[in-house]
N, C-alpha and C positions, 0 to 999 in steps of 0.2 A: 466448461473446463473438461479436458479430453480427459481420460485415465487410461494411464499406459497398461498393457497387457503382460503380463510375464512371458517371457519364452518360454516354449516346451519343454526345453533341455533341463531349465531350470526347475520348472513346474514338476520333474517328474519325480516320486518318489523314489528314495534310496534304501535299500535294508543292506545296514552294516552288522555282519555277526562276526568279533574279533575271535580269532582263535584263542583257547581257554590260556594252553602252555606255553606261549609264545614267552611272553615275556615274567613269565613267575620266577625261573631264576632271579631275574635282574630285580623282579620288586620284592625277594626275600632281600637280596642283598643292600636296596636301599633301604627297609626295613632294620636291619639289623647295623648297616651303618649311622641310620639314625638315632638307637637308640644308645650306639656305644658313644656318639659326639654329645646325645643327651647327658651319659654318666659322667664325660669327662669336664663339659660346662656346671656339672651344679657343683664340681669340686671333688668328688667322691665322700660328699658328708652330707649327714642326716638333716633337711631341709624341715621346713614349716609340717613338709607332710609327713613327716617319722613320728614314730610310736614313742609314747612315755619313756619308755626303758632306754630308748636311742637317744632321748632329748636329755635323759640323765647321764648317760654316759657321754656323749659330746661334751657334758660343762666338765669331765675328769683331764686334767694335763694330757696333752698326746703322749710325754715321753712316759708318766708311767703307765699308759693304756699301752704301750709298744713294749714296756717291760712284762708287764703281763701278760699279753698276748704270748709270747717269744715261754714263760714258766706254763705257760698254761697247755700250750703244744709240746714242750719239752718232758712235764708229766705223763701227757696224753702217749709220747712214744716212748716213755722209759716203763710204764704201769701193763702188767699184765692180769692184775684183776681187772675180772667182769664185772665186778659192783661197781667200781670205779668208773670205768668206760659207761655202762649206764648212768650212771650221776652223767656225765661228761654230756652226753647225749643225750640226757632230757634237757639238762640248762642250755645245750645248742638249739634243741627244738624249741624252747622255750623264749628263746630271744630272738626265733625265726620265726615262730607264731604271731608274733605280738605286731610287727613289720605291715606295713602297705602293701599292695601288690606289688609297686615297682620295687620295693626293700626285697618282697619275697622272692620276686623274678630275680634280682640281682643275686643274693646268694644260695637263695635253696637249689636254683635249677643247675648253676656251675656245679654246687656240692655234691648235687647228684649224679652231674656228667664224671665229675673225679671218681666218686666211689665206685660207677659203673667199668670205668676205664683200671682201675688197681682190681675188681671181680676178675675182668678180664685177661689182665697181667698174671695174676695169679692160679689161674685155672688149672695151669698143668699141675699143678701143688693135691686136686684131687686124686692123681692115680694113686700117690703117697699113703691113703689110708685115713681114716677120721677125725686124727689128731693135726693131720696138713689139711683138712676141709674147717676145722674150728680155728687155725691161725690164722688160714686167709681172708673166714668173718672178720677174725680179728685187726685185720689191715685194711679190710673196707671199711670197718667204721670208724678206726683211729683217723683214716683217711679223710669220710664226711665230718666230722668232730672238728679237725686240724681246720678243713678249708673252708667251713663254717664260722671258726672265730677270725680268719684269718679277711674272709671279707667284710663280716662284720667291722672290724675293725676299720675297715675303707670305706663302707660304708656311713660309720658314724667320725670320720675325720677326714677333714677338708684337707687336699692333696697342699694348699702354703703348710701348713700346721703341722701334717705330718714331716715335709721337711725339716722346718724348725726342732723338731723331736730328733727328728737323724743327729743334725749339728748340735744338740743339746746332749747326745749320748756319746758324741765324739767320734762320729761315725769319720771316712775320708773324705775331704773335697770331693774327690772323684765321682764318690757315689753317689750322691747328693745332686753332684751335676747331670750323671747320666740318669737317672731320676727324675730330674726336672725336664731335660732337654726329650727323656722318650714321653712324659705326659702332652708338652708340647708339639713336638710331631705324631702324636698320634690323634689330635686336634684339626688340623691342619692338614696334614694329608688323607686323614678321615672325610673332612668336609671338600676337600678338591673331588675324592673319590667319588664321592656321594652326590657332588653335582656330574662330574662324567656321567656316572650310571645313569641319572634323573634325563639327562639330556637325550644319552642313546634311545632309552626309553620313550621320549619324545619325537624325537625324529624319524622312529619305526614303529608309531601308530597306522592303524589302518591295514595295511597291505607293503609289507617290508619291500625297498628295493631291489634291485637285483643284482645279485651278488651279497645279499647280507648275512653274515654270519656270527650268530653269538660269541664263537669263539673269537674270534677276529675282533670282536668289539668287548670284549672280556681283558683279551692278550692288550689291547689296542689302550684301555682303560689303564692297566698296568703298569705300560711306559709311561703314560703320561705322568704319573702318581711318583715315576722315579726319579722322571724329570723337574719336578717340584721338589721334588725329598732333594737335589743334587741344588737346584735354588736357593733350597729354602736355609741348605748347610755352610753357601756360600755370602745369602744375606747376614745368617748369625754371628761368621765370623765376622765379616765387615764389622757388626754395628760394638761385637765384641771387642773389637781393636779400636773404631772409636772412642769409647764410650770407659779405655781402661781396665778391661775385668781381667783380675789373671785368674778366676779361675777357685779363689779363697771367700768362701760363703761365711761372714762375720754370725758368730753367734749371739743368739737371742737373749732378750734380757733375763734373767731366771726370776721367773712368778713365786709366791710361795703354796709352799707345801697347803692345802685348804681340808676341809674336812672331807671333803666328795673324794680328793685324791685315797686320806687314810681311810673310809671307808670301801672303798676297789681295792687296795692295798692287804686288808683284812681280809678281805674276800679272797685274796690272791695267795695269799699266805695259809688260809685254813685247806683250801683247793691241794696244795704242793704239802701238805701234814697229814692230808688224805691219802693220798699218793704214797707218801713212804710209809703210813701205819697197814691201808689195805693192800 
């Protein structure tokens, strides 16, 4: 039995060393669209993997977790004791410690980008004197406080559930719709995006063509993404007009009042008692 020989061409060794930066924009930015299409598939509520405190306040009614939320920031910006804002701000850090990494990632590092960006907003408030450098602590940390409970509260409530809270509070059609329609496109052309990128990325392994440019396949990623968003507006209405929607979201059954609700509720009420005594 003969044995065929390799060719040379073939046989010869290859050293591929890919440039480090070529494509680290593109795989931040699949990165990061994977993990925003991850928050918006588990629902924005507290899964199998959340913490005790998150699995107790998930079984609380969304609509009075959205009332409280809503007193509990309206304290946070009417209160100018500092004892107060300290309470406010260990029970933020206290419901951000207890969290997973991905619970943690999801709201301590936004709360941080917030408080960083109102430090910033307020800066010029220093030339003013000592008494404008203690307000604008004071607005960084109402700041991280506010957007702390505010993702928590996303965090421990499944994006249906919190709409049924909307329409239980008697919120408008409208809003509720544009509510639901931006969680779904941002789904959807999250995931269109994300395979663009994946693919660029794919096809400018190795040694890029010529003529290729980031920008060009950035800009290029774009249109496409608009092009769907302008699909995806004209499939909705079709299936809308179908299928009869005008538009009027039927309200949910009302559950009753349970004990987990009055005990959030207590809590809610000693929190806003605090507020106006300190």
């Amino acid at each position: 039995m003969a044995i065929a020989e390799l060719p040379s061409w073939l046989a010869a060794e290859e050293r591929y060393e890919p440039a480090g930066a070529r494509h680290r924009v593109m795989q931040k930015n699949v990165l990061h669209l994977a993990s925003l299409l991850e928050r918006v598939r588990l629902g924005g509520g507290a899964h199998e993997g959340g913490s005790m405190v998150d699995r107790a306040l998930s079984c609380v009614s969304a609509p009075v977790r959205l009332v409280g939320m809503f007193v509990c920031v309206l304290c946070v910006c009417l209160t100018q004791s500092p004892l107060y804002l300290m309470l406010m701000a260990a029970i933020a850090l206290v419901l951000v410690a207890v969290r997973p990494v991905r619970g943690l990632r999801a709201t301590f590092v936004p709360a941080l980008g917030a408080t960083g960006l109102a430090v910033v907003l307020a800066l010029p408030a220093l030339l003013l004197g000592a008494s404008a450098a203690g307000a604008m602590l004071k607005i960084a940390l109402k700041t991280f406080i506010n957007v702390s409970f505010v993702l928590g509260v996303s965090w421990t409530l499944t994006w249906s559930r919190m709409s049924a809270a909307l329409k239980t509070l008697q919120l408008p059609d409208e809003v509720i719709f544009t509510f639901d329609m931006a969680l779904k496109h941002i789904e959807v052309l999250g995931r269109t995006a994300h395979d663009l990128t994946e693919s660029v990325m794919l096809r400018s392994v190795g040694r890029a063509p010529a003529g290729f440019s980031r920008t060009d396949s950035i800009a290029g990623i774009m249109g496409m993404t608009f092009i769907k968003a302008m699909e995806c507006s004209r499939a909705m209405d079709e299936a809308m007009l179908c299928r009869g929607f005008a538009g009027a979201y039927p309200t949910p059954a009302r559950s009753g009042f349970g004990w987990r609700d009055a005990v959030y509720a207590v809590v809610v009420v000693l929190l806003a008692v605090l507020c106006a005594v300190l």
